[in-house]
VOVEX-154225 format. One record per residue (C-alpha): residue in three letters; x, y, z; residue number from 1. Coordinates in nm, 4 decimals. Example, Ala and Ser with C-alpha at 12.3 -4.5 7.8 and 13.67 -1.06 7.14 Angstrom:
BEGIN
<atom><rest>ala</rest><X>1.2300</X><Y>-0.4500</Y><Z>0.7800</Z><nr>1</nr></atom>
<atom><rest>ser</rest><X>1.3670</X><Y>-0.1060</Y><Z>0.7140</Z><nr>2</nr></atom>
% end
This chain:
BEGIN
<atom><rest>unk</rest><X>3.4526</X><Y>5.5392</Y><Z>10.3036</Z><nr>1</nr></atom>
<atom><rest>unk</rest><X>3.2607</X><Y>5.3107</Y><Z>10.5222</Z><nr>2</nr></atom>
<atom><rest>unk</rest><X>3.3959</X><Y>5.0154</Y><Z>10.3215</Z><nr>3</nr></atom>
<atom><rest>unk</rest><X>3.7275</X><Y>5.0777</Y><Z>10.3571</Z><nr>4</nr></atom>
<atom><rest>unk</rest><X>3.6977</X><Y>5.0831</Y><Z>10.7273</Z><nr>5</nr></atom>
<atom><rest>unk</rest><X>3.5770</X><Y>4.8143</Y><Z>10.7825</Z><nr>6</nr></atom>
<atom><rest>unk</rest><X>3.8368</X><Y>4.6859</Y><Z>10.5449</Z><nr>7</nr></atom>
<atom><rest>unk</rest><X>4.0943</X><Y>4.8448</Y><Z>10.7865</Z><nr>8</nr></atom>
<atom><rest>unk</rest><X>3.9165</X><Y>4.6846</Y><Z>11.0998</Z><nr>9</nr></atom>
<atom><rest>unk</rest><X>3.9161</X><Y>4.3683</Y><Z>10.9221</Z><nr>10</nr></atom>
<atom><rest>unk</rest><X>4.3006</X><Y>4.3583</Y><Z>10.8686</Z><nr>11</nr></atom>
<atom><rest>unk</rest><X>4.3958</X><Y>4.4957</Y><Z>11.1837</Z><nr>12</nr></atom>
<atom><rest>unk</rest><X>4.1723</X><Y>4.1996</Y><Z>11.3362</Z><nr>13</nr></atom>
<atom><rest>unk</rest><X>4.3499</X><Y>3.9247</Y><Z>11.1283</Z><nr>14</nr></atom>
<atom><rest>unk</rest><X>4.6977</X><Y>4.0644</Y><Z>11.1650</Z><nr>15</nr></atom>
<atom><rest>unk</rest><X>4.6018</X><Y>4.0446</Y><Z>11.5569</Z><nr>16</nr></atom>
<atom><rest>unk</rest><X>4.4940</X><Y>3.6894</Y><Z>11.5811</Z><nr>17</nr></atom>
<atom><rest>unk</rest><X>4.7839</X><Y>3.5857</Y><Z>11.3642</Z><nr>18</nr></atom>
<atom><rest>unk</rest><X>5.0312</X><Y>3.7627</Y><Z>11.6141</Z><nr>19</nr></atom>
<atom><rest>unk</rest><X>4.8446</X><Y>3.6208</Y><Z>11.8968</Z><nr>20</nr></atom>
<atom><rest>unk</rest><X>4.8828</X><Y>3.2911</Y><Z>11.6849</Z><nr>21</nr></atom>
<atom><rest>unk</rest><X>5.2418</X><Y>3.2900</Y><Z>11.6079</Z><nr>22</nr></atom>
<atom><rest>unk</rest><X>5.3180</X><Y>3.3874</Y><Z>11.9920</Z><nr>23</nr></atom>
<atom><rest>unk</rest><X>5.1355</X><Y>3.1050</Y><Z>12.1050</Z><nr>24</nr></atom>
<atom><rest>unk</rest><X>5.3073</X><Y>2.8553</Y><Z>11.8848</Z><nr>25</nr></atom>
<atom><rest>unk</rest><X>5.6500</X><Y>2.9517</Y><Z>12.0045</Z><nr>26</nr></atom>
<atom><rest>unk</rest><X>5.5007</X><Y>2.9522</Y><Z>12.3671</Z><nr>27</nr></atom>
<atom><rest>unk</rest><X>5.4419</X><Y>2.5912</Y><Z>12.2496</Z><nr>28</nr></atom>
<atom><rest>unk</rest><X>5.7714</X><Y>2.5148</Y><Z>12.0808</Z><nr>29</nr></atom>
<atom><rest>unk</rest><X>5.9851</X><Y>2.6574</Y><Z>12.3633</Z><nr>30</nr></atom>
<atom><rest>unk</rest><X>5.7430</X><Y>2.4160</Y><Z>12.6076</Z><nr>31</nr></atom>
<atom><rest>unk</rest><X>5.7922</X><Y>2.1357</Y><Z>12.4195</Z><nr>32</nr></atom>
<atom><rest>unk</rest><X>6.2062</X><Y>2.2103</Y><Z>12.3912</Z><nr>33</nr></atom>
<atom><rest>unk</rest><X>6.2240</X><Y>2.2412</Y><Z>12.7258</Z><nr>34</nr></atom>
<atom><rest>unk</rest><X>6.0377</X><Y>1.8917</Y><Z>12.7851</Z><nr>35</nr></atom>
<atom><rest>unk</rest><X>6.2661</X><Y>1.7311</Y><Z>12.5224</Z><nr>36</nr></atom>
<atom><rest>unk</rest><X>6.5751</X><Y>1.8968</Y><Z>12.6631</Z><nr>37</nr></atom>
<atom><rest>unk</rest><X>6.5549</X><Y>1.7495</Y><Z>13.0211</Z><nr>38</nr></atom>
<atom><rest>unk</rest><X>6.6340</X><Y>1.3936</Y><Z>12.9337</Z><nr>39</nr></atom>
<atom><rest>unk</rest><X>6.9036</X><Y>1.5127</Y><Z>12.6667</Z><nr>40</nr></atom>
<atom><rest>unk</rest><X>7.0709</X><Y>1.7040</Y><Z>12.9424</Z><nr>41</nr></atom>
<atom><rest>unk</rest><X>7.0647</X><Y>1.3658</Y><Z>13.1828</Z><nr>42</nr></atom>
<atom><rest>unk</rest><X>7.2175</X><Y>1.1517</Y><Z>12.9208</Z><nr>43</nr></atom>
<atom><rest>unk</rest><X>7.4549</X><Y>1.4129</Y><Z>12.8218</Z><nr>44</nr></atom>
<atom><rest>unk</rest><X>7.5487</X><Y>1.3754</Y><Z>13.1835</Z><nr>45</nr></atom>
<atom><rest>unk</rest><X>7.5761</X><Y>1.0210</Y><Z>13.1841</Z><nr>46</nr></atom>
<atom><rest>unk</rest><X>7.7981</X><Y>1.0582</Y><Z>12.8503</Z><nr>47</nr></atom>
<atom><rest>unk</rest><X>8.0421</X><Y>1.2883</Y><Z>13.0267</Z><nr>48</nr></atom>
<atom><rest>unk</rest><X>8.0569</X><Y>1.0837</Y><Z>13.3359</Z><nr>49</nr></atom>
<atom><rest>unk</rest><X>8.1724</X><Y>0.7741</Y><Z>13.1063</Z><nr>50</nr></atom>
<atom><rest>unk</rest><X>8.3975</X><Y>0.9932</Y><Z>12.9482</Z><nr>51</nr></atom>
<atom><rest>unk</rest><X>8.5444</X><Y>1.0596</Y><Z>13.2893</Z><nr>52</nr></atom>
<atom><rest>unk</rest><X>8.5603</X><Y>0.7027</Y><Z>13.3896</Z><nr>53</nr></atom>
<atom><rest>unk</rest><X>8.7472</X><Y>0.6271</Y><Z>13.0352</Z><nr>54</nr></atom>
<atom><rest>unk</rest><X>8.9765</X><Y>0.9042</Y><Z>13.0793</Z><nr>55</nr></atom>
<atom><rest>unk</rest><X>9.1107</X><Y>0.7901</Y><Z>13.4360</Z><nr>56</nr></atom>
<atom><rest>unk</rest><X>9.1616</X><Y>0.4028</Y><Z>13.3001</Z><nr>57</nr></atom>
<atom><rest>unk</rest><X>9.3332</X><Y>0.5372</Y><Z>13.0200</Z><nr>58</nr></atom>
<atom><rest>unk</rest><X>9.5285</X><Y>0.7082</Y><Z>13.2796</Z><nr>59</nr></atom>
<atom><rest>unk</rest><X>9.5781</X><Y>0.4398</Y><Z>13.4991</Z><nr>60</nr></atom>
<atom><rest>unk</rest><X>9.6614</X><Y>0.1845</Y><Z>13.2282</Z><nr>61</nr></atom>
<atom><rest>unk</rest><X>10.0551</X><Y>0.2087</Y><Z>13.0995</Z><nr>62</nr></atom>
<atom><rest>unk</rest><X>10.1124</X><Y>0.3582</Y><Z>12.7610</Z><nr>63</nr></atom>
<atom><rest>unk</rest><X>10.2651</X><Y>0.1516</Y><Z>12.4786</Z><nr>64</nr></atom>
<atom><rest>unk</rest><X>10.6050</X><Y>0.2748</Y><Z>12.6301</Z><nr>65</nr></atom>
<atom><rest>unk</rest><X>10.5850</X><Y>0.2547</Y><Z>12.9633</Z><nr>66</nr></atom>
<atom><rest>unk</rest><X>10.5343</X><Y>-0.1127</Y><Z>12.8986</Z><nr>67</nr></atom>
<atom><rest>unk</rest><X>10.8128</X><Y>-0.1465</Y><Z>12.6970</Z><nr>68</nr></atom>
<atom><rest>unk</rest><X>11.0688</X><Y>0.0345</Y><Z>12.9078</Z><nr>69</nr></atom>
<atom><rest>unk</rest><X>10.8906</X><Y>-0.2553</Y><Z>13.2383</Z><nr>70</nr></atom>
<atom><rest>unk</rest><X>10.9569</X><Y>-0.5156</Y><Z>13.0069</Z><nr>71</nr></atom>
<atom><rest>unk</rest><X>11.3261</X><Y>-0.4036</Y><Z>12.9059</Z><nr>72</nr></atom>
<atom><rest>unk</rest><X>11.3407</X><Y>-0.3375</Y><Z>13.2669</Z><nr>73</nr></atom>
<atom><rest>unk</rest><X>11.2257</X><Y>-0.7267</Y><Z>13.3596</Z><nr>74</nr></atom>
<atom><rest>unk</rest><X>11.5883</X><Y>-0.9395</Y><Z>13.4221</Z><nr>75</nr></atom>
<atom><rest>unk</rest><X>11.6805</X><Y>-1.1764</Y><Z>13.1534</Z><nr>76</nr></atom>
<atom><rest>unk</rest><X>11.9344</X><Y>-1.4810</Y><Z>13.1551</Z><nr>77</nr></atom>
<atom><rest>unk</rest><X>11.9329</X><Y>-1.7390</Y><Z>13.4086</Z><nr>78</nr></atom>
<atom><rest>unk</rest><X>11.7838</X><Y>-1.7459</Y><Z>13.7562</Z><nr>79</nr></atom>
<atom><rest>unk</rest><X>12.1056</X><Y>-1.9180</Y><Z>13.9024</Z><nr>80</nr></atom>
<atom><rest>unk</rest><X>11.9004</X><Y>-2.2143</Y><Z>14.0453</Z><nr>81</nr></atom>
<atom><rest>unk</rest><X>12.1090</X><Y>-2.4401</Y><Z>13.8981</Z><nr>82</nr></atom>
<atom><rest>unk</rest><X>12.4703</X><Y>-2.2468</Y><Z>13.9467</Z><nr>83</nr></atom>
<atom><rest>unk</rest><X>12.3791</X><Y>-2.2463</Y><Z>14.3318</Z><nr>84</nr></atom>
<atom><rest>unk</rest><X>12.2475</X><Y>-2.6583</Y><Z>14.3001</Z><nr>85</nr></atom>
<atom><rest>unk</rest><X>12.5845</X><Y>-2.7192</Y><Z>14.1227</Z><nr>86</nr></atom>
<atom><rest>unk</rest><X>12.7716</X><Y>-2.5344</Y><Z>14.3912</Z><nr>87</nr></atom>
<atom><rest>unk</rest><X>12.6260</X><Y>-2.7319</Y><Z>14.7014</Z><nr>88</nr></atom>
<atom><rest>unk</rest><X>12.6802</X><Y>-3.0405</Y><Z>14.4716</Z><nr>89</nr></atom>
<atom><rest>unk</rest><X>13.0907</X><Y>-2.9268</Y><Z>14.4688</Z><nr>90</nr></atom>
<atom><rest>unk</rest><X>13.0345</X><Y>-2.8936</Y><Z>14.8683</Z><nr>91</nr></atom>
<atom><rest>unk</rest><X>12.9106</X><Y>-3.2440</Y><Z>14.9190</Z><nr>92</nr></atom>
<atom><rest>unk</rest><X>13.1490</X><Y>-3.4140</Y><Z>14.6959</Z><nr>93</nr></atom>
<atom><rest>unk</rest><X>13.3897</X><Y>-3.2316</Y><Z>14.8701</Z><nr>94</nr></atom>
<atom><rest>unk</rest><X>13.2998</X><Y>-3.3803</Y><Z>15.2417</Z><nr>95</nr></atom>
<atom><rest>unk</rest><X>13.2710</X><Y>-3.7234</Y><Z>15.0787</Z><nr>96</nr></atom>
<atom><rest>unk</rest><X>13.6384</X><Y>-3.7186</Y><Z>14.9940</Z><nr>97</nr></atom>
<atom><rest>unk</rest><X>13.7892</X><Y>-3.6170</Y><Z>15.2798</Z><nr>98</nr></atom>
<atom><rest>unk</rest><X>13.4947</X><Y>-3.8821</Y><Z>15.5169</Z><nr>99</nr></atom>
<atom><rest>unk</rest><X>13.4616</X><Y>-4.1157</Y><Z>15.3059</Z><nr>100</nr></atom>
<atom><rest>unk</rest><X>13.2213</X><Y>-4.2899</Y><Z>15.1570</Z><nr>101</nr></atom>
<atom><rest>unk</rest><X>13.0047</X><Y>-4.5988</Y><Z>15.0883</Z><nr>102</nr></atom>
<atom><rest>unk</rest><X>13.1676</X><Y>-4.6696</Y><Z>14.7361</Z><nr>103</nr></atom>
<atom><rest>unk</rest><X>13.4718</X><Y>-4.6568</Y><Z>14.9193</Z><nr>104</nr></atom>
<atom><rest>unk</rest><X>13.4583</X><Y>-4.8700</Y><Z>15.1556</Z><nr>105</nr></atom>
<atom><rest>unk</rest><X>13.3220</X><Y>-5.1334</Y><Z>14.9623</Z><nr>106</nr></atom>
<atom><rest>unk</rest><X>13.5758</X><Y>-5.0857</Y><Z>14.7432</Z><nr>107</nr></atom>
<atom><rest>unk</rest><X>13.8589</X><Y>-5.1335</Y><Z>14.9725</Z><nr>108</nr></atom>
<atom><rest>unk</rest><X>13.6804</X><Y>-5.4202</Y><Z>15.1547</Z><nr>109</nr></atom>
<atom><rest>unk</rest><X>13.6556</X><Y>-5.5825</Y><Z>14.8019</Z><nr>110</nr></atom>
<atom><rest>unk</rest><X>14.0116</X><Y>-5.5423</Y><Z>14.7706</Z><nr>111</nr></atom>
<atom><rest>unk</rest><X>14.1310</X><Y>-5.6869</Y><Z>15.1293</Z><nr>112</nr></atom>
<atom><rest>unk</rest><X>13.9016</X><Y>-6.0130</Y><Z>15.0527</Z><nr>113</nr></atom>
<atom><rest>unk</rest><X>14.0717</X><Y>-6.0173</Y><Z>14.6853</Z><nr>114</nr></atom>
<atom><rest>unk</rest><X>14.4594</X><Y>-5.9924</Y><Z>14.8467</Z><nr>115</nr></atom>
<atom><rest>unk</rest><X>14.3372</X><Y>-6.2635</Y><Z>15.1054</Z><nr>116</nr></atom>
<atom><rest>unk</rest><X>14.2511</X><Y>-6.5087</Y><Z>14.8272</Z><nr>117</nr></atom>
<atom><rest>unk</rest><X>14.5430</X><Y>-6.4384</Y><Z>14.6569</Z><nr>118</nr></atom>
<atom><rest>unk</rest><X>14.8064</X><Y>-6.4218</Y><Z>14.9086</Z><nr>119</nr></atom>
<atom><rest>unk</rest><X>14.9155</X><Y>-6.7601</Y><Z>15.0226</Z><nr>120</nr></atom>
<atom><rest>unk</rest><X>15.0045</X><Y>-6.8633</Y><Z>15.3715</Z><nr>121</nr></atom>
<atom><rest>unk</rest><X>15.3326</X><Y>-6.8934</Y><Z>15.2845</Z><nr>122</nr></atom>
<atom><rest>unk</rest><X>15.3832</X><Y>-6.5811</Y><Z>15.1862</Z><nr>123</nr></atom>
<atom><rest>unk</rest><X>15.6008</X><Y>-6.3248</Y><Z>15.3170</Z><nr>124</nr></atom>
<atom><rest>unk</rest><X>15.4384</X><Y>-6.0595</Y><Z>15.5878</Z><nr>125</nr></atom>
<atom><rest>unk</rest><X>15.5504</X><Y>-5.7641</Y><Z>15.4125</Z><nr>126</nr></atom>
<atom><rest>unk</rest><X>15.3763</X><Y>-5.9357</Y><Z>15.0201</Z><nr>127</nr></atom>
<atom><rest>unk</rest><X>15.0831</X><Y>-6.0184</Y><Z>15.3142</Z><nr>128</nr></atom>
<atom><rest>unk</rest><X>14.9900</X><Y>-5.6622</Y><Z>15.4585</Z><nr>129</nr></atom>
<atom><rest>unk</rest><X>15.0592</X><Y>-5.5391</Y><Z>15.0877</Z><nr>130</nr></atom>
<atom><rest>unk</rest><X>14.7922</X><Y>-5.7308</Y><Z>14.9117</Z><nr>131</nr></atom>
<atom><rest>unk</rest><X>14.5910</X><Y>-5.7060</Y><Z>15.2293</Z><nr>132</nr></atom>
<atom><rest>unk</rest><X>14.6130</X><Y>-5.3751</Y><Z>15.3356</Z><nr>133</nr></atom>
<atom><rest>unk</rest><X>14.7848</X><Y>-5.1601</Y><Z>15.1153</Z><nr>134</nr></atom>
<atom><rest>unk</rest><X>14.5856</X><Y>-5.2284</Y><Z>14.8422</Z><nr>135</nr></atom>
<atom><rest>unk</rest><X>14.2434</X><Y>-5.1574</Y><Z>14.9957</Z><nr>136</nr></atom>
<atom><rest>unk</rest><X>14.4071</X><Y>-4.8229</Y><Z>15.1472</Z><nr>137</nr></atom>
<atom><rest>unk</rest><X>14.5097</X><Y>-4.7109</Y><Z>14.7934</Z><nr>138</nr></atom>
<atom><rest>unk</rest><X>14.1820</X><Y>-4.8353</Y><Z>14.6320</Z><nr>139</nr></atom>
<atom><rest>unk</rest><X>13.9898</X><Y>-4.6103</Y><Z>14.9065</Z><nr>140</nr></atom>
<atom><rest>unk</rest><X>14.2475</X><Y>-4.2713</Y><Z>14.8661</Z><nr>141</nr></atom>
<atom><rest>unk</rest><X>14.1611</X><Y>-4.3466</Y><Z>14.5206</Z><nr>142</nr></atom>
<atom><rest>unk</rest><X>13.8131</X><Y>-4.3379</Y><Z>14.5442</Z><nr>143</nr></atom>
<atom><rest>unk</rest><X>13.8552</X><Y>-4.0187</Y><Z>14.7572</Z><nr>144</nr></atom>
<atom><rest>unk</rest><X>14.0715</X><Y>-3.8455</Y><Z>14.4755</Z><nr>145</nr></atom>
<atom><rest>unk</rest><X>13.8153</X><Y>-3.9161</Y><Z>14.1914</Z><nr>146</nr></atom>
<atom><rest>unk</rest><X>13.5464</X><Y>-3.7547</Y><Z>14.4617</Z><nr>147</nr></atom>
<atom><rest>unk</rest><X>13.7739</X><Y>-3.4665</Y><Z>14.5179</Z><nr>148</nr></atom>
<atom><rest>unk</rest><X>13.8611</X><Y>-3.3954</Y><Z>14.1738</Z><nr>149</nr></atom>
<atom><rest>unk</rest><X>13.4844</X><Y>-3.4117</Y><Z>14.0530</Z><nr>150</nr></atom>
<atom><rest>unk</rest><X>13.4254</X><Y>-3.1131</Y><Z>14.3313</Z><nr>151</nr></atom>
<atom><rest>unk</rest><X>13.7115</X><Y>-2.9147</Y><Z>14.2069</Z><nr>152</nr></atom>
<atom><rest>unk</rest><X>13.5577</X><Y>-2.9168</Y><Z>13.8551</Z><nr>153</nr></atom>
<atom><rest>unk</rest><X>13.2279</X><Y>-2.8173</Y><Z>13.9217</Z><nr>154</nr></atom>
<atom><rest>unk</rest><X>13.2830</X><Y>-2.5627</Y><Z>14.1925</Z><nr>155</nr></atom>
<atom><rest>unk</rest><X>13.5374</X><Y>-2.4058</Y><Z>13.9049</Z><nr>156</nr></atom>
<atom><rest>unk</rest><X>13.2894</X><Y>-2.4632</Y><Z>13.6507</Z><nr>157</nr></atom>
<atom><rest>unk</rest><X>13.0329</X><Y>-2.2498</Y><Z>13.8647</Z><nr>158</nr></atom>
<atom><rest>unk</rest><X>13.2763</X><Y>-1.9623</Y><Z>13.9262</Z><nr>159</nr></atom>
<atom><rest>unk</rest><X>13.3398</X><Y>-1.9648</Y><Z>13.5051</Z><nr>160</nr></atom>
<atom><rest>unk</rest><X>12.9642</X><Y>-1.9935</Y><Z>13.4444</Z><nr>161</nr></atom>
<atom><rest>unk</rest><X>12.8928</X><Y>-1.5854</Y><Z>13.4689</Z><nr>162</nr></atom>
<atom><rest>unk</rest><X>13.1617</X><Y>-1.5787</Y><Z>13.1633</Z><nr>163</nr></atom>
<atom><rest>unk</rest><X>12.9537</X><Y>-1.7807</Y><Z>12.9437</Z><nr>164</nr></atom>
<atom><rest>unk</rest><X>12.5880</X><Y>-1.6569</Y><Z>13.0397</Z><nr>165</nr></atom>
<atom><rest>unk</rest><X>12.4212</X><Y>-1.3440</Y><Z>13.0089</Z><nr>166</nr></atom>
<atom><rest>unk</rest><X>12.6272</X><Y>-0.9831</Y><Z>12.9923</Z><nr>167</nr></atom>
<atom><rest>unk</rest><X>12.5875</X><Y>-0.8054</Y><Z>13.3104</Z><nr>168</nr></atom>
<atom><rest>unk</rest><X>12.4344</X><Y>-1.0357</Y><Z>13.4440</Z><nr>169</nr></atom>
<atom><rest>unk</rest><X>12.6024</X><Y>-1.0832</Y><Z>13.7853</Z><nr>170</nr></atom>
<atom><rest>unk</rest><X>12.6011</X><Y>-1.3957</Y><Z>13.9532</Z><nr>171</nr></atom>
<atom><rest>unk</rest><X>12.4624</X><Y>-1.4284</Y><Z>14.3719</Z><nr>172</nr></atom>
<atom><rest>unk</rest><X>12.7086</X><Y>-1.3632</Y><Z>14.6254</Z><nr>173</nr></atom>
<atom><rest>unk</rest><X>12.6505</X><Y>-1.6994</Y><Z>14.7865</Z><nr>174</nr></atom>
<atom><rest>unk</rest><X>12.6720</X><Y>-1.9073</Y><Z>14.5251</Z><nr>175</nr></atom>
<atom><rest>unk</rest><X>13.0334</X><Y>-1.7530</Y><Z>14.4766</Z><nr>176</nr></atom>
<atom><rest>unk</rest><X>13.1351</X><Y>-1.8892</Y><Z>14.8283</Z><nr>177</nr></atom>
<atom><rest>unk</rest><X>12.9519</X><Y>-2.2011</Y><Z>14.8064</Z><nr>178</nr></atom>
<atom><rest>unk</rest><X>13.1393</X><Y>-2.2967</Y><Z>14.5294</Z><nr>179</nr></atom>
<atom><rest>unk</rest><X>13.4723</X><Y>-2.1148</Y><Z>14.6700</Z><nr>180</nr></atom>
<atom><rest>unk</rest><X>13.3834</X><Y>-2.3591</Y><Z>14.9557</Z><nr>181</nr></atom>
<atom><rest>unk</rest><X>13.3392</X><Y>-2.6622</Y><Z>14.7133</Z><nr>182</nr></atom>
<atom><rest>unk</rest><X>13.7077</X><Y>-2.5669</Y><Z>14.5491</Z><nr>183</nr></atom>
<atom><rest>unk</rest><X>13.8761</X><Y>-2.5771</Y><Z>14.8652</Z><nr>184</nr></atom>
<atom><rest>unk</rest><X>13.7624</X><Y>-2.8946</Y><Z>15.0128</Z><nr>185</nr></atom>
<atom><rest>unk</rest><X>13.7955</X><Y>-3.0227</Y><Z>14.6636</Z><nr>186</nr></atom>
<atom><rest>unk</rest><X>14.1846</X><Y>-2.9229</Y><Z>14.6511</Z><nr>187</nr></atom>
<atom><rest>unk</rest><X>14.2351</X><Y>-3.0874</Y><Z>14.9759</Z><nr>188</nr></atom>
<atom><rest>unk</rest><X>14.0429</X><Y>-3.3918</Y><Z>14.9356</Z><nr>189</nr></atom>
<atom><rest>unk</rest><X>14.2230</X><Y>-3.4274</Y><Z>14.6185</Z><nr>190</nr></atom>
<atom><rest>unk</rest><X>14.6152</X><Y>-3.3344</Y><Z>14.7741</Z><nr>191</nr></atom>
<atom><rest>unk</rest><X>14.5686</X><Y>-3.5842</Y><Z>15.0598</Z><nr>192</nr></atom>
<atom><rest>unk</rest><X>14.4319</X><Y>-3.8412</Y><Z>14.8245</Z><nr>193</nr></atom>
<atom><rest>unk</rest><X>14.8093</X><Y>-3.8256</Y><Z>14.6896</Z><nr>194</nr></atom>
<atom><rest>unk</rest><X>14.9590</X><Y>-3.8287</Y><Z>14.9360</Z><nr>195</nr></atom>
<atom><rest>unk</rest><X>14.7639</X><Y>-4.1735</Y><Z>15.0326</Z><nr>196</nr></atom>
<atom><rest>unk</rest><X>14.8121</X><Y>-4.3161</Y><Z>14.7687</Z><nr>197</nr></atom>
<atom><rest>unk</rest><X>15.1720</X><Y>-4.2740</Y><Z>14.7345</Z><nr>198</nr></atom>
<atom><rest>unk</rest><X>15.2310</X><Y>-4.3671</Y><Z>15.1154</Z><nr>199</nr></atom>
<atom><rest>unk</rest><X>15.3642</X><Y>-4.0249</Y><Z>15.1557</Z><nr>200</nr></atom>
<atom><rest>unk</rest><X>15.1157</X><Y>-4.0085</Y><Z>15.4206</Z><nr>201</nr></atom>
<atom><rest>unk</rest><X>15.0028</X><Y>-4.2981</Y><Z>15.6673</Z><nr>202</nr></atom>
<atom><rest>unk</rest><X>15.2187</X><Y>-4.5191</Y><Z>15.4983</Z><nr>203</nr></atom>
<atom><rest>unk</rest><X>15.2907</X><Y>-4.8905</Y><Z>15.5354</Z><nr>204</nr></atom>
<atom><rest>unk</rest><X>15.4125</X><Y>-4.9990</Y><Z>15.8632</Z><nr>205</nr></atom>
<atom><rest>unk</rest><X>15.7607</X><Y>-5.1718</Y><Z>15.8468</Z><nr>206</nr></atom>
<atom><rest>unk</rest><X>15.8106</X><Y>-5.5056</Y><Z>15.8896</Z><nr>207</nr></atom>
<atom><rest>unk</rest><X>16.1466</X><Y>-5.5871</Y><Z>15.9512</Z><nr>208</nr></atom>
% end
């Protein structure tokens, strides 16, 4: 009987320091994952904050899409830099007709000194003011018309260009009346160059 007792005691004893053992060890686990846990918490929150950061670029950025439908978007087919140069180009060539210019003067003053060397003194005046003056006035409406019909032509050529370019693409306002502008001085550069030249207009004075 006495044996057994202390048998008993014996067991109770060990089954109490192992409980007191086992408690302490996941006293000691629970410490130690709650040391360990602090810096996975901090760079869980760094990982979420990064996450953050990538989601709003990836909202920012455009999607594949988006940047298609801005590039479809993006005008194609010329700028009209040159339409609008040739257009001013009409305009000048235009003016030069109807003022004159350099290539026609010399032209005409070519002509006078070439009906002065061959026009005798003995000629009559009205063969004298022919090969004198007539000639250098037709050489300088001629001169004019070839100015005048070189603005018609490109101011028309501008006004056809949209045609020929890009669909729906519509051409600038003011090139339109620049080169509108360039047609009409061109047409009456070109009409009063005729009539020059055939003495309709300014003719040759009489001289009987």
């Amino acid at each position: 009987m006495g044996t057994k007792t202390v048998d008993g005691a014996g067991t109770g004893a060990e089954a109490k320091n192992d409980e007191t053992a086992t408690e302490e060890t996941a006293v000691n686990v629970t410490k130690a994952s709650d040391e360990a846990g602090e810096p996975e918490t901090a760079e869980a929150s760094e990982a979420a904050a990064s996450a953050e950061a990538s989601d709003e670029l990836a909202d920012d950025e455009p999607a594949d899409g988006e940047e298609a439908l801005l590039l479809d978007e993006e005008p194609e087919g010329p700028s009209g830099v040159g339409q609008g140069a040739a257009a001013v180009v009409s305009v000048v060539l235009g003016l030069v007709s109807l003022t004159g210019g350099w290539i026609g003067t010399v032209a005409a003053a070519r002509e006078t000194l070439i009906g002065q060397l061959q026009t005798s003194s003995t000629a009559s005046v009205a063969k004298q003011v022919k090969e004198v003056y007539g000639d250098a006035w037709q050489t300088t409406a001629l001169w004019a018309g070839l100015f005048a019909l070189v603005a018609l032509i490109t101011g028309v050529a501008v006004l056809a260009r949209p045609a020929f370019g890009a669909p729906g693409k519509a051409q600038a306002p003011w090139i339109k009346s620049v080169a509108w502008a360039g047609v009409a001085l061109g047409v009456i550069g070109l009409l009063l160059a005729v009539l020059k030249y055939s003495d309709a207009l300014l003719g040759l004075p009489s001289t009987s």
